[in-house]
C-alpha positions in Angstrom: 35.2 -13.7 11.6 36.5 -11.6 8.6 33.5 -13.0 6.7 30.8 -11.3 9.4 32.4 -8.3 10.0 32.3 -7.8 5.8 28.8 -8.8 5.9 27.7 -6.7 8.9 29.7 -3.4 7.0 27.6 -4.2 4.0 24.2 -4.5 5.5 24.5 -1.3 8.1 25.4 0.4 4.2 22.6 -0.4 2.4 20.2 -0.4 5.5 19.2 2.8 5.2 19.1 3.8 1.5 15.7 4.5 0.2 13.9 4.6 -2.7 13.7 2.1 -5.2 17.2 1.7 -5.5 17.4 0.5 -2.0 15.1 -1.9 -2.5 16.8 -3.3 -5.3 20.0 -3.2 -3.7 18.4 -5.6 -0.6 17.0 -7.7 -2.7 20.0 -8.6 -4.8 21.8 -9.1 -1.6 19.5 -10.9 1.0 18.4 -13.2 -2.0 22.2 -15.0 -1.6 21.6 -14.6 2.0 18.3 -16.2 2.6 17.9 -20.0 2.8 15.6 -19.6 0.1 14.0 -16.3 -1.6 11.4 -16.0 -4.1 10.7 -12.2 -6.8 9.1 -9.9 -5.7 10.5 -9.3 -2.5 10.9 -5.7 -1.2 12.6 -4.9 2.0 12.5 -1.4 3.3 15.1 0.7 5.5 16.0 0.4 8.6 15.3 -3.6 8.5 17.4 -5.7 10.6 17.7 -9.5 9.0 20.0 -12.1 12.0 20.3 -15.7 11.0 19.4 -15.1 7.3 20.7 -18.5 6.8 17.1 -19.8 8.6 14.6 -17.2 6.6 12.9 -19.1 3.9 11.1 -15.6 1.6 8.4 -17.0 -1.0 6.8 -14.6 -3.8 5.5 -10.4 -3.4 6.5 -10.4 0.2 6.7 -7.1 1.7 9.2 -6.4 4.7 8.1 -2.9 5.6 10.6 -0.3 7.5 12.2 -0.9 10.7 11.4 -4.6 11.4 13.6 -7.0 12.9 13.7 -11.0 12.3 15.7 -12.9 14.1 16.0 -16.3 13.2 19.0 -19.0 14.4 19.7 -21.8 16.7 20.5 -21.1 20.2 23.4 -23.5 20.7 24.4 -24.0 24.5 22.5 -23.3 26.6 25.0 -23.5 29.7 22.8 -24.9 32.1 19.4 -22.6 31.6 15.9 -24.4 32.3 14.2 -24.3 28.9 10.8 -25.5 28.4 9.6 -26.7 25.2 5.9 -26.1 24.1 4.9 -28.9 21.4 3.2 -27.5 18.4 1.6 -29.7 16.1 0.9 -27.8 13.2 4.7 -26.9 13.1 6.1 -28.6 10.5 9.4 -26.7 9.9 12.7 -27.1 12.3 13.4 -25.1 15.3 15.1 -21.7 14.8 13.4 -21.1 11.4 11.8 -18.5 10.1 9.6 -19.6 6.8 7.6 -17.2 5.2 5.3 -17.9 2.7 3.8 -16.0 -0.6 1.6 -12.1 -0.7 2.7 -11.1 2.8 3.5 -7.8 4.2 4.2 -6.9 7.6 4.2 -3.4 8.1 6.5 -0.9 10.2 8.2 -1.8 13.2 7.2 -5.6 13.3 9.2 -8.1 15.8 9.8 -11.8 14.4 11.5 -13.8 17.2 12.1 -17.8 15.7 14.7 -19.3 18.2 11.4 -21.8 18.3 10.3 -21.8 15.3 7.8 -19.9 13.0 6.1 -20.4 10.1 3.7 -18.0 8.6 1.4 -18.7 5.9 0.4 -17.1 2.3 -1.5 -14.0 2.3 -0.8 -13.2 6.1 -0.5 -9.6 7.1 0.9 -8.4 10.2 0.1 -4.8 11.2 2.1 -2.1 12.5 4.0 -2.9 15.7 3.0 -7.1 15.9 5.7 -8.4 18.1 5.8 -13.0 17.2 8.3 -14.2 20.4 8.8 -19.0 19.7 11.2 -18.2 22.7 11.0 -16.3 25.4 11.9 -15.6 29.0 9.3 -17.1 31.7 9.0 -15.6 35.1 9.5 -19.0 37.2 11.6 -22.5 37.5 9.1 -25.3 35.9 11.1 -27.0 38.5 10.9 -25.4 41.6 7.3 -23.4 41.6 8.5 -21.2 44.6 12.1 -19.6 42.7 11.6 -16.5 40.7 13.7 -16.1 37.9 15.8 -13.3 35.8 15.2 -12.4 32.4 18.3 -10.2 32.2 21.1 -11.8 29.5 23.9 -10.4 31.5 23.5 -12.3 34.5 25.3 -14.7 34.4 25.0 -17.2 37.2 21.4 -16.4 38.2 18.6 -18.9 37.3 16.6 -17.9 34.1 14.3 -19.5 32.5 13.2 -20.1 28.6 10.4 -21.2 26.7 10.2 -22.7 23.0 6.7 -22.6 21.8 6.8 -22.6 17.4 3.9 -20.8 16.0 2.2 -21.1 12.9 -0.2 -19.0 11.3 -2.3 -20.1 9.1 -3.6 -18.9 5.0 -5.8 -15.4 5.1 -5.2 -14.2 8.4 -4.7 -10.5 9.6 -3.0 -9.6 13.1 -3.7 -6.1 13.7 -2.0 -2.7 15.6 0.5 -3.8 18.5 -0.8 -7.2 18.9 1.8 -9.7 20.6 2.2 -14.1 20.0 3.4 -15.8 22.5 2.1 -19.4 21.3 -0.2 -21.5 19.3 -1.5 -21.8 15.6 -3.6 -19.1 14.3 -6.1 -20.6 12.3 -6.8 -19.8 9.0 -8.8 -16.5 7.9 -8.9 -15.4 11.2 -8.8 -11.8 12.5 -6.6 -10.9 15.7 -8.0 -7.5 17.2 -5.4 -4.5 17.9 -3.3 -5.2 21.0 -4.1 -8.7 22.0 -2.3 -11.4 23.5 -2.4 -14.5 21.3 -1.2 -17.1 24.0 -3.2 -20.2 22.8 -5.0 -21.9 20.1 -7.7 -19.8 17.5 -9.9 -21.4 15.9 -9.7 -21.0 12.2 -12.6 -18.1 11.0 -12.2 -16.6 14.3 -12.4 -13.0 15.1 -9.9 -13.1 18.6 -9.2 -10.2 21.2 -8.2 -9.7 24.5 -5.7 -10.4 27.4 -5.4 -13.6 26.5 -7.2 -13.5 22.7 -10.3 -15.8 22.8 
């Protein structure tokens, strides 16, 4: 406990610093942090890093301003219906984070990997891309007809998850606002500015839409 609350004093410290120096100071830190970290990685202010211990960094990766990863296992459940989406392109374990080589994602992106995600080399994600591997779903797989809550304070309601790792695949570019539910984004592939990836594209593809076809 006294370990985390050290930890947490020095990150909200050096969170905000800018400059070169602040990058240097990040780097030094989150490369003992990380499961594994290559050079050549910047991370700018305002980032918020949970589960480092499940963020694999390779080489000239670019964490731009005010993104958040979250990475981790999700333990007990206590009785929740969760719903696991198979993905066979994911080769990583659940509740990882891997991040290859010559990535950037740019200000304000959203990396959620209870499930699992793995993002190839020279990937870049565009201001505001939100990647959930687990989210809340709206109704019991089990009984069609009961709606449930996606509120994490209630406590004996019925609520719903669903696992679904994602990979994305070499060359590809998700653009402005854009939001992954599920599914491998095949390589050198464009996603247009705020779609919903929800399924399977085709390497070479140029997706877009509610869902991205």
């Amino acid at each position: 406990m006294l370990k985390r609350i050290l930890l947490s004093i020095a990150e909200s410290m050096m969170r905000n610093i800018s400059g070169g120096i602040g990058q240097r100071m990040r780097f030094v830190y989150y490369k003992r942090r990380f499961k594994k970290c290559g050079f050549n990685v910047k991370i700018g202010i305002g980032v918020v890093l949970e589960g480092c211990d499940f963020i694999e960094v390779g080489n000239n990766v670019w964490i731009d301003d005010y993104c958040i990863l979250i990475a981790g296992k999700t333990g007990d459940m206590k009785g929740r219906e969760v719903k696991i989406l198979k993905n066979r392109d994911f080769k990583g374990e659940e509740g990882f984070i891997y991040i290859g080589s010559s990535i950037h994602f740019a200000q304000n992106c959203l990396i959620h990997g209870f499930g699992g995600v793995l993002i190839s080399d020279y990937v870049g994600l565009s201001t505001g891309v939100k990647i959930y591997s687990m989210s809340n779903h709206y109704q019991s797989f089990k009984n069609k007809s009961l709606i449930t809550y996606s509120n994490p304070m209630v406590k004996k309601l019925p609520i719903v998850f669903i696992k679904s790792p994602i990979v994305i695949k070499e060359n590809v570019f998700v653009s402005i606002n854009s939001i992954i539910l599920f599914g491998t984004i095949g390589e050198n592939s464009f996603i247009a500015p705020m779609s919903l990836v929800s399924k399977r594209i085709p390497k070479n593809s140029i997706a877009k839409g509610n869902p991205a076809t």
